[in-house]
N, C-alpha and C positions, 0 to 999 in steps of 0.2 A: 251782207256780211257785217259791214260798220251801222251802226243806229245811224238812221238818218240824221237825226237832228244831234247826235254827234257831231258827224258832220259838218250840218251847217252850225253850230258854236263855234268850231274851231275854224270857220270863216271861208268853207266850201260855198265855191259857185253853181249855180243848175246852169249846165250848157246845154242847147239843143243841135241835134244833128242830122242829117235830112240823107234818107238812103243814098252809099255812095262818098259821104265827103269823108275824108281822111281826118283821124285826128292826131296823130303823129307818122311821122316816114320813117321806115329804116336808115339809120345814122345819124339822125337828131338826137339832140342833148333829153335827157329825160329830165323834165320840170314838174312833171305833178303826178298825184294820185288821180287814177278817175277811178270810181262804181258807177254800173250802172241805174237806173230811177225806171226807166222804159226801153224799150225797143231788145235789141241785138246788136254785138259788135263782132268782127272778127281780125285774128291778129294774122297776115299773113305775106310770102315772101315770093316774087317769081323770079324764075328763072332766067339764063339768057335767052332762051326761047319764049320766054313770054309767059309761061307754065306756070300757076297758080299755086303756090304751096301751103294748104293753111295750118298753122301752129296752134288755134284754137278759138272756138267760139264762146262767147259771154252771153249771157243774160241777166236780169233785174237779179238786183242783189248782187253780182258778182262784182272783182273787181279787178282791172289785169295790168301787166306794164309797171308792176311794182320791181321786180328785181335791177333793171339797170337805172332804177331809181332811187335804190337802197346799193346798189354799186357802183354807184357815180358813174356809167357805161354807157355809152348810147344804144339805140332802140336797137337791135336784132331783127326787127321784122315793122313792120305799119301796121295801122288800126285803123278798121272802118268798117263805117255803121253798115251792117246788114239790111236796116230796114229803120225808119225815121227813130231816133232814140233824144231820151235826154238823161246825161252824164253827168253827177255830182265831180267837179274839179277840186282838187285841194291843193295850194302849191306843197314841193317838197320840204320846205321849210313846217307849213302847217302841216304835214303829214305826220314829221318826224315829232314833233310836240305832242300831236293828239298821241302818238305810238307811248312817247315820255311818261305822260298821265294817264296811261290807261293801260296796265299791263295786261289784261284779260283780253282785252282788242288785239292788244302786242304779239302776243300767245296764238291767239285765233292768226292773224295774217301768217303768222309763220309755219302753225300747219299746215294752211293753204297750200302758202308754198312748198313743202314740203311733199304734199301730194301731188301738186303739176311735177315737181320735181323724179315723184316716182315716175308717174304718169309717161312724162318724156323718156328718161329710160327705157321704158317697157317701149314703147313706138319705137325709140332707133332700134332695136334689137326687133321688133317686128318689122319695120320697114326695110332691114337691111337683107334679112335671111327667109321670112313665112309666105306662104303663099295666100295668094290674093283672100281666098277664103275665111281663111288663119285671120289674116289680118283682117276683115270686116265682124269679123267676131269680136275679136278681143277690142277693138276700140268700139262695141257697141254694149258690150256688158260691161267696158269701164266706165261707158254714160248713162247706164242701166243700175252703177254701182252708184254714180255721184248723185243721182236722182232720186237714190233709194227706194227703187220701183222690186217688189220681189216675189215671185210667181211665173212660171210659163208664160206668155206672149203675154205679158202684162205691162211690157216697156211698149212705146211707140216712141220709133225713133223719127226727129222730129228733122232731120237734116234731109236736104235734097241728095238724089246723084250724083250731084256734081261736087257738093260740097263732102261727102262721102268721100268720093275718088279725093279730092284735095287733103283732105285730113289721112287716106293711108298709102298718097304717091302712086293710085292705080287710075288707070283711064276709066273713064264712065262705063264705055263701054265694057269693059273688064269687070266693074262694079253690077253691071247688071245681070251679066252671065253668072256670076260668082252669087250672087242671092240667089236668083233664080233655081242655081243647084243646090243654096242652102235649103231652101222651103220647099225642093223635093224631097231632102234626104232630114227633114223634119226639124232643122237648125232653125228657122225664121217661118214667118208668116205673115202674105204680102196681101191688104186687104185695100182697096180704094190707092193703088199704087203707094203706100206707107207699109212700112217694114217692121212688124211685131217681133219681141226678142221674149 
């Protein structure tokens, strides 16, 4: 999203993070920008059962954890690396300067936001009221949409089962009966256990 070496002028650090370590918790103060450089991160919340909720997943280029950092609010949810990554840091102080001098950047992060913002909406109103099916659709053409993949079974969706079920509140096992009757009735197409849209 940001030039890198934007970036690193306005005095971004490369952190590295090894599958697993958290880089912020729910209820901490939000101090910085990250993008990610490598790997995967995900942002997510459980329950009092223990129950995995995830809010969403990042990759290179992306960059997440900005709005309670542009709203002075603590985190909503934790971050952690899906799989060994390294994360350009910028404090919120350099964040808010690069944002200062460079309206076009400024522009661009607020669309972002602006489309997780759809993005969320559309989920609580699927997660609250559609069925399971419903719902593995519509959050697979939203990342079929972000990916700009366009053609019949032209996406492959790159998330596990599990992380599936996390991303729309339904058990795995739910998730797999629920493909299963999409790719009968011609919705998906499941090839080397990976789900074509």
């Amino acid at each position: 999203m940001i030039d890198e070496n934007l970036l690193l002028n306005h005095g971004a650090k490369r952190v590295t993070f090894s599958k697993g370590d958290q880089l912020f918790r729910e209820g901490e103060s939000a101090l910085n920008f990250y993008q990610i450089a490598s790997g995967e991160i995900k942002m997510n919340n459980y329950n009092e059962d223990g129950k995995e909720f995830i809010q969403g997943i990042f990759s290179i280029g992306q960059s997440f954890g900005e709005p309670p950092l542009l709203a002075n609010v603590k985190y909503p949810a934790n971050a952690e690396a899906i799989s060994d990554s390294e994360v350009f840091q910028l404090t919120k102080e350099q964040f808010l300067e690069l944002l200062s001098s460079n309206p076009r950047v400024h522009l661009k992060i607020t669309e972002t936001l602006a489309k997780r913002l759809y993005y969320k909406a559309i989920m609580v109103s699927e997660i609250s009221s559609q069925e399971p099916e419903h719902r593995i659709l519509r959050i697979i053409d939203y990342l079929k949409h972000v990916d700009k993949v366009e053609g019949q079974f032209a996406y492959r969706l790159d998330l596990t089962r599990q992380q599936l079920a996390d991303l729309t509140g339904l058990r795995v096992e739910t998730v797999i009966r629920a493909t299963k009757s999409l790719e009968k009735k011609g919705e998906l197409q499941i090839k080397k256990r990976k789900v074509y849209r």
